[in-house]
N, CA, C and O atoms as a GROMACS GRO file, in nm:
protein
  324
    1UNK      N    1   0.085  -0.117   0.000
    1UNK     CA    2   0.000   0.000   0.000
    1UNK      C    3   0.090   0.124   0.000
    1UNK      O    4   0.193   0.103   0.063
    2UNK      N    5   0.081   0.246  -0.052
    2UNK     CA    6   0.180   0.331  -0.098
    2UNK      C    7   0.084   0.445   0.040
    2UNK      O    8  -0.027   0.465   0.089
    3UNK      N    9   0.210   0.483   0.043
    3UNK     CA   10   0.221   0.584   0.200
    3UNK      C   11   0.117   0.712   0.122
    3UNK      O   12   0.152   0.780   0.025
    4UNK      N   13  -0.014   0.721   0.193
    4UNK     CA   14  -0.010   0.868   0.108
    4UNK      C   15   0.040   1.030   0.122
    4UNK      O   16   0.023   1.133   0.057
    5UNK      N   17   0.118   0.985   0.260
    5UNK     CA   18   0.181   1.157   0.314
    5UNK      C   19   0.340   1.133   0.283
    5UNK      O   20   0.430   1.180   0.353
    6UNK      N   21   0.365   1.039   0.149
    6UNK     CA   22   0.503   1.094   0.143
    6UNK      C   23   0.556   1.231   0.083
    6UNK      O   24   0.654   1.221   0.009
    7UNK      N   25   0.505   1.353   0.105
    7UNK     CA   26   0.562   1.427   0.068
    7UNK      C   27   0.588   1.525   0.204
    7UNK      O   28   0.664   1.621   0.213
    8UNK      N   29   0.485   1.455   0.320
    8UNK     CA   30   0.480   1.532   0.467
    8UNK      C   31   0.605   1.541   0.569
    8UNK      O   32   0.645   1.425   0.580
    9UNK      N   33   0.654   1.592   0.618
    9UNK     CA   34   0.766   1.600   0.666
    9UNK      C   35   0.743   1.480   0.805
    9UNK      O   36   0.635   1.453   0.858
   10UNK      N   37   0.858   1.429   0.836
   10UNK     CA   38   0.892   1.331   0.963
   10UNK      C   39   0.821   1.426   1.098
   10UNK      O   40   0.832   1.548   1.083
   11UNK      N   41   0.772   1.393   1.186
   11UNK     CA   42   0.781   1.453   1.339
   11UNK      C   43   0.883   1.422   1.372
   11UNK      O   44   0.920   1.306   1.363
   12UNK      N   45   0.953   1.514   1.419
   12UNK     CA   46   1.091   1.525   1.518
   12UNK      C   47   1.016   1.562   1.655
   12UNK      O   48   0.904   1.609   1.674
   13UNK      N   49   1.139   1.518   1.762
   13UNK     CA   50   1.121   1.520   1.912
   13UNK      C   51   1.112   1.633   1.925
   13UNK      O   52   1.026   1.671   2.005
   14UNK      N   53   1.223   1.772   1.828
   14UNK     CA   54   1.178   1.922   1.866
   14UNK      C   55   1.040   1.953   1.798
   14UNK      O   56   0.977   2.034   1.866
   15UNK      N   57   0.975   1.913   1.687
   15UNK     CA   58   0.836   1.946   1.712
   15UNK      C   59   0.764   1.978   1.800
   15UNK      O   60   0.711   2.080   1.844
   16UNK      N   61   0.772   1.810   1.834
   16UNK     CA   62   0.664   1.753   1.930
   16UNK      C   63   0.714   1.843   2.109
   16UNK      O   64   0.627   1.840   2.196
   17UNK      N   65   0.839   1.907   2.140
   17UNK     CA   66   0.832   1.971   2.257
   17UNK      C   67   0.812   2.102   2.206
   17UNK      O   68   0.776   2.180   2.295
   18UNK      N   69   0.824   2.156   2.087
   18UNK     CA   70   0.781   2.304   2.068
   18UNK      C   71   0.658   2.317   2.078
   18UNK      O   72   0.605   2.419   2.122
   19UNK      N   73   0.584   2.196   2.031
   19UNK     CA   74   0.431   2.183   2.057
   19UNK      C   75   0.367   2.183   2.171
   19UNK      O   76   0.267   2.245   2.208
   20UNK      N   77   0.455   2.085   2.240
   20UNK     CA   78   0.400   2.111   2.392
   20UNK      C   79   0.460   2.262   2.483
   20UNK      O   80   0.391   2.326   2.562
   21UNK      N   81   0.570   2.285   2.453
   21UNK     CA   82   0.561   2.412   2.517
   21UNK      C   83   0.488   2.552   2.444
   21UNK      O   84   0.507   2.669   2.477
   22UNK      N   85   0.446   2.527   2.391
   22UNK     CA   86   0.346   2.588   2.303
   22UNK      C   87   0.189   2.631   2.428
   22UNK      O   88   0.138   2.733   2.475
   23UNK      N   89   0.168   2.474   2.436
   23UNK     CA   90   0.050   2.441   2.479
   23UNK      C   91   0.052   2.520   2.626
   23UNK      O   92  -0.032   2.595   2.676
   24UNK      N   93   0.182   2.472   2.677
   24UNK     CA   94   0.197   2.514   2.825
   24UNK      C   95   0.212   2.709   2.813
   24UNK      O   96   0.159   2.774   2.902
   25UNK      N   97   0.282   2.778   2.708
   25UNK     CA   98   0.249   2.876   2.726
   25UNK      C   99   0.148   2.981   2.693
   25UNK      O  100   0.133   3.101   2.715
   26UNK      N  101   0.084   2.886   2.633
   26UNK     CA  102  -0.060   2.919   2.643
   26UNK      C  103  -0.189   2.928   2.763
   26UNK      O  104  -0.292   2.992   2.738
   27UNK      N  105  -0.168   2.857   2.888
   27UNK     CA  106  -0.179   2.795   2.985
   27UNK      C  107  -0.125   2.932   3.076
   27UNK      O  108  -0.185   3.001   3.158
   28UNK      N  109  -0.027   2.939   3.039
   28UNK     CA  110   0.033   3.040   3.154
   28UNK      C  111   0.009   3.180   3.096
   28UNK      O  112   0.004   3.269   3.180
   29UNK      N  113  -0.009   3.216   2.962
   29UNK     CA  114  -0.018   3.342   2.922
   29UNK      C  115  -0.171   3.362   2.972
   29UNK      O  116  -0.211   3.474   2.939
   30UNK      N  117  -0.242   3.306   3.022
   30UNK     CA  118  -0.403   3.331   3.119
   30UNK      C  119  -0.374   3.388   3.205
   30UNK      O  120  -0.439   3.491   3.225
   31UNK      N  121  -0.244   3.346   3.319
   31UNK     CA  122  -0.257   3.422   3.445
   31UNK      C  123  -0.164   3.513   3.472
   31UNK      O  124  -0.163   3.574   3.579
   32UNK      N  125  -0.061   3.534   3.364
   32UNK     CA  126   0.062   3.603   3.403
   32UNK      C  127   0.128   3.627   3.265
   32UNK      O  128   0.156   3.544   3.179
   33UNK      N  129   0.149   3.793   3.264
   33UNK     CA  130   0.208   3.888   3.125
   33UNK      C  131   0.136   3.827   2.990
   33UNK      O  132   0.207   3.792   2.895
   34UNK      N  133   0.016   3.819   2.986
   34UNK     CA  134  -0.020   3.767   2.853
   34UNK      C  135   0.002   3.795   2.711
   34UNK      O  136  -0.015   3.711   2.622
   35UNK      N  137   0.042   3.916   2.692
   35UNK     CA  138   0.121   3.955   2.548
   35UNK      C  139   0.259   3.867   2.530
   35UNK      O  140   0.285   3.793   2.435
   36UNK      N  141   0.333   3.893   2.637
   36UNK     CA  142   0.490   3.821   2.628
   36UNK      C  143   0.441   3.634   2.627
   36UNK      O  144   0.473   3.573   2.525
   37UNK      N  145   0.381   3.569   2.717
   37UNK     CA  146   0.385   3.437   2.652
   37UNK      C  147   0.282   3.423   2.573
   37UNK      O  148   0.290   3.341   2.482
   38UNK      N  149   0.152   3.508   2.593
   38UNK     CA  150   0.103   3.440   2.407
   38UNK      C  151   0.185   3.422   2.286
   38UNK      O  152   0.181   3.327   2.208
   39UNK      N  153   0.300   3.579   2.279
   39UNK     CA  154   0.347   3.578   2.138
   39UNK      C  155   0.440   3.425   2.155
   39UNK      O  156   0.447   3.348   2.059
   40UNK      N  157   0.489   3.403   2.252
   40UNK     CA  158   0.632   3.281   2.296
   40UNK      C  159   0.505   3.175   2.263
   40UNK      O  160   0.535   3.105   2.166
   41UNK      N  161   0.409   3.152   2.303
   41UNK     CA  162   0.327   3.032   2.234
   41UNK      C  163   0.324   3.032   2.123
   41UNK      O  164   0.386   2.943   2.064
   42UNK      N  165   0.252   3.132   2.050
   42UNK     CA  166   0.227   3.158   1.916
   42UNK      C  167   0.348   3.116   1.841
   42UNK      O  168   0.350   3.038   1.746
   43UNK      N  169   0.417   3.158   1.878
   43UNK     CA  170   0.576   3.126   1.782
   43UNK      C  171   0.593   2.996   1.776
   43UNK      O  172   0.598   2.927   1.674
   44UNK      N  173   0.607   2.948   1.924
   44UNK     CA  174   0.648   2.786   1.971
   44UNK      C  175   0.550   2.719   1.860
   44UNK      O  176   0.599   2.648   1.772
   45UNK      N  177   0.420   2.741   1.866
   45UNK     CA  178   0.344   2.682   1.795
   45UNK      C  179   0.325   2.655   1.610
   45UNK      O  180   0.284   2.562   1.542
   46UNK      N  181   0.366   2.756   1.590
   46UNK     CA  182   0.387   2.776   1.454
   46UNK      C  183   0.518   2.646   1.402
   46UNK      O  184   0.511   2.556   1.318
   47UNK      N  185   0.679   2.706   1.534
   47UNK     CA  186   0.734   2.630   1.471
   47UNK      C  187   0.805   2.490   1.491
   47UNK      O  188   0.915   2.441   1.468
   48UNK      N  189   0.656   2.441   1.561
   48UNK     CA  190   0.628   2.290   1.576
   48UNK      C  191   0.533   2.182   1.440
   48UNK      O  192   0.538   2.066   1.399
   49UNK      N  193   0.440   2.326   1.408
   49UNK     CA  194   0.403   2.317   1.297
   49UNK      C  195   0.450   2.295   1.159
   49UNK      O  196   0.411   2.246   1.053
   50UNK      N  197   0.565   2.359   1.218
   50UNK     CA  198   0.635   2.396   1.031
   50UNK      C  199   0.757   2.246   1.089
   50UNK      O  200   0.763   2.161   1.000
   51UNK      N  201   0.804   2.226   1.157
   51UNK     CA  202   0.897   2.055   1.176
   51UNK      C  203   0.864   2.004   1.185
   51UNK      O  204   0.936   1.907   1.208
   52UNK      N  205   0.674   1.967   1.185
   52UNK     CA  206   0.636   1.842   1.132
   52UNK      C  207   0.540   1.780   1.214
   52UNK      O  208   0.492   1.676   1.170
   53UNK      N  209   0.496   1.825   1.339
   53UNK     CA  210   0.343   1.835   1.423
   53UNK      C  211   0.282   1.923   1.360
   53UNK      O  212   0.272   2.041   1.392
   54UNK      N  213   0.231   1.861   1.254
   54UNK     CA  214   0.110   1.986   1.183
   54UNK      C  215  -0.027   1.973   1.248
   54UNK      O  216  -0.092   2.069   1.206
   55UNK      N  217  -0.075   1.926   1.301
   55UNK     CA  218  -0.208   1.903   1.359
   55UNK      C  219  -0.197   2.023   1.481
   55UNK      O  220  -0.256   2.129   1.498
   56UNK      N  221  -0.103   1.958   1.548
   56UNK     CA  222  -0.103   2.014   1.734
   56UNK      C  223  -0.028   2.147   1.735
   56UNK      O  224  -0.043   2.244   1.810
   57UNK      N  225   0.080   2.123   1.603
   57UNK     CA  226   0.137   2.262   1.618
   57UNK      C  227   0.005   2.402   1.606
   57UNK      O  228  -0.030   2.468   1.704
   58UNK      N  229  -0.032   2.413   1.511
   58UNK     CA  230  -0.126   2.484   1.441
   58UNK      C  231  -0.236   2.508   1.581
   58UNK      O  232  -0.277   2.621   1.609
   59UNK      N  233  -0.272   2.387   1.658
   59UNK     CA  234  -0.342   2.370   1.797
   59UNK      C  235  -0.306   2.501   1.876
   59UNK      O  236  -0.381   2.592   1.911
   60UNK      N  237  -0.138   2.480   1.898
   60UNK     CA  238  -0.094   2.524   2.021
   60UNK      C  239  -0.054   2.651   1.946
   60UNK      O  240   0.016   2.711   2.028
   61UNK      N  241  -0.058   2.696   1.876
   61UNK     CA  242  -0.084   2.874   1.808
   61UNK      C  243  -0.210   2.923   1.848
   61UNK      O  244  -0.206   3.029   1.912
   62UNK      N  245  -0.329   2.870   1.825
   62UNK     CA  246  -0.443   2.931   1.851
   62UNK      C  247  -0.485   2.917   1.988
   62UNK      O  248  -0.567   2.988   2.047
   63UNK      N  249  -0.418   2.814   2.034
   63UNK     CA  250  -0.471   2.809   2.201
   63UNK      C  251  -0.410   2.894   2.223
   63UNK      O  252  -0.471   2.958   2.308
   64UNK      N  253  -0.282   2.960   2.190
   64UNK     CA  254  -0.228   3.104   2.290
   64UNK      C  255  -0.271   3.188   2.220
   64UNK      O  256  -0.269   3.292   2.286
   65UNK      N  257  -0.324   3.214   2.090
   65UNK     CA  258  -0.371   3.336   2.103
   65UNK      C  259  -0.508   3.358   2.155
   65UNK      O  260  -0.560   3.469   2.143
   66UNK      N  261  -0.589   3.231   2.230
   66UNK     CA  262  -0.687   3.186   2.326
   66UNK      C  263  -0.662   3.265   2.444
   66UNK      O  264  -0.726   3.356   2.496
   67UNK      N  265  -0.524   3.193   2.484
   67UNK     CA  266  -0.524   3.217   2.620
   67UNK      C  267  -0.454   3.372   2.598
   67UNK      O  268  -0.424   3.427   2.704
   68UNK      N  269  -0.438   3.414   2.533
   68UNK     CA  270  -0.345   3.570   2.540
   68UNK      C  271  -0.481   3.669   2.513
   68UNK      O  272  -0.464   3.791   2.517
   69UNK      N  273  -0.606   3.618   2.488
   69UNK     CA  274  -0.707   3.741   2.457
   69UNK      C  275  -0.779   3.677   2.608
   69UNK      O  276  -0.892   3.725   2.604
   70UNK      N  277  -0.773   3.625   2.688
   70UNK     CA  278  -0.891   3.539   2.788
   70UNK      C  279  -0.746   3.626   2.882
   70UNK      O  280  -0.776   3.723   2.952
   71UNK      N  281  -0.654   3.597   2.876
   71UNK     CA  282  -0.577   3.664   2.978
   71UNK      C  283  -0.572   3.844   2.970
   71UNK      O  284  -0.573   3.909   3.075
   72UNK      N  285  -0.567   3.903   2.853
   72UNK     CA  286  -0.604   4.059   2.855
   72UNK      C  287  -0.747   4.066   2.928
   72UNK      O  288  -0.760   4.153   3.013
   73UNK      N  289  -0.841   3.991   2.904
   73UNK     CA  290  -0.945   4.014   2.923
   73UNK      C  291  -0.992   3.985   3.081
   73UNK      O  292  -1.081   4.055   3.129
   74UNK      N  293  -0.943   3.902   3.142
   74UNK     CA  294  -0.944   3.892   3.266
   74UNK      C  295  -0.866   3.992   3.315
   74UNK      O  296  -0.909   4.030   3.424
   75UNK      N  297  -0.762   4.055   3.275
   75UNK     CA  298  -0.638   4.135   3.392
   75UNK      C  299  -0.766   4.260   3.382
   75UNK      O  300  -0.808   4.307   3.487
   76UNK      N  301  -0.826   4.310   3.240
   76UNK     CA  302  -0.924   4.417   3.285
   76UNK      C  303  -1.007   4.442   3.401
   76UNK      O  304  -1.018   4.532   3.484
   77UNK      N  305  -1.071   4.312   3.372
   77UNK     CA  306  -1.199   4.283   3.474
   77UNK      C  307  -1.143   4.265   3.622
   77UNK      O  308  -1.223   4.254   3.714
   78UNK      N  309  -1.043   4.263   3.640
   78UNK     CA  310  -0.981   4.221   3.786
   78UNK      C  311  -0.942   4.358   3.856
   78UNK      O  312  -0.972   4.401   3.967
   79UNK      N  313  -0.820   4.446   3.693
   79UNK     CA  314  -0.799   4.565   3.727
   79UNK      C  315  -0.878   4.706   3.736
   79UNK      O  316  -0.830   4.810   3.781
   80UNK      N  317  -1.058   4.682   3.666
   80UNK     CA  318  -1.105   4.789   3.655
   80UNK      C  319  -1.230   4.706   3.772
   80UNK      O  320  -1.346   4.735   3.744
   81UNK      N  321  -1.221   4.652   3.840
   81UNK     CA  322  -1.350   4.617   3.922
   81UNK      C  323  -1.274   4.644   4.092
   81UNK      O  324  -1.342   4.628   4.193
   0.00000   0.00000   0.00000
């Protein structure tokens, strides 16, 4: 049976931890400096994406820019109440 993603790149181990620290700074850009680790997710995420976690990479981009608009949006509500 002929592979049909041979043109898809291998997952490497740095993917797969850019992906997860991706995830995790997404996680943390909720409760603490959310511009500085959303963008550090966003990035992580992208370039877990582009070495070959294309699913989770692409994941862990939008979960921080998740958690980087849920974290502006909470520091308001905390700081103007």
């Amino acid at each position: 049976m002929a592979d049909m993603h041979s043109t898809a790149r291998p997952r490497s181990n740095a993917a797969r931890i850019c992906t997860i620290l991706g995830f995790v700074f997404a996680v943390v850009a909720v409760f603490l400096a959310p511009v500085i680790f959303g963008v550090i997710g966003v990035i992580l995420g992208i370039v877990g994406a582009v070495l070959g976690d294309k699913p989770l990479g692409w994941y862990a981009a939008a979960a921080s820019v998740a958690g980087t608009i849920l974290g502006i949006v909470l520091a308001a509500i905390i700081l103007n109440a």
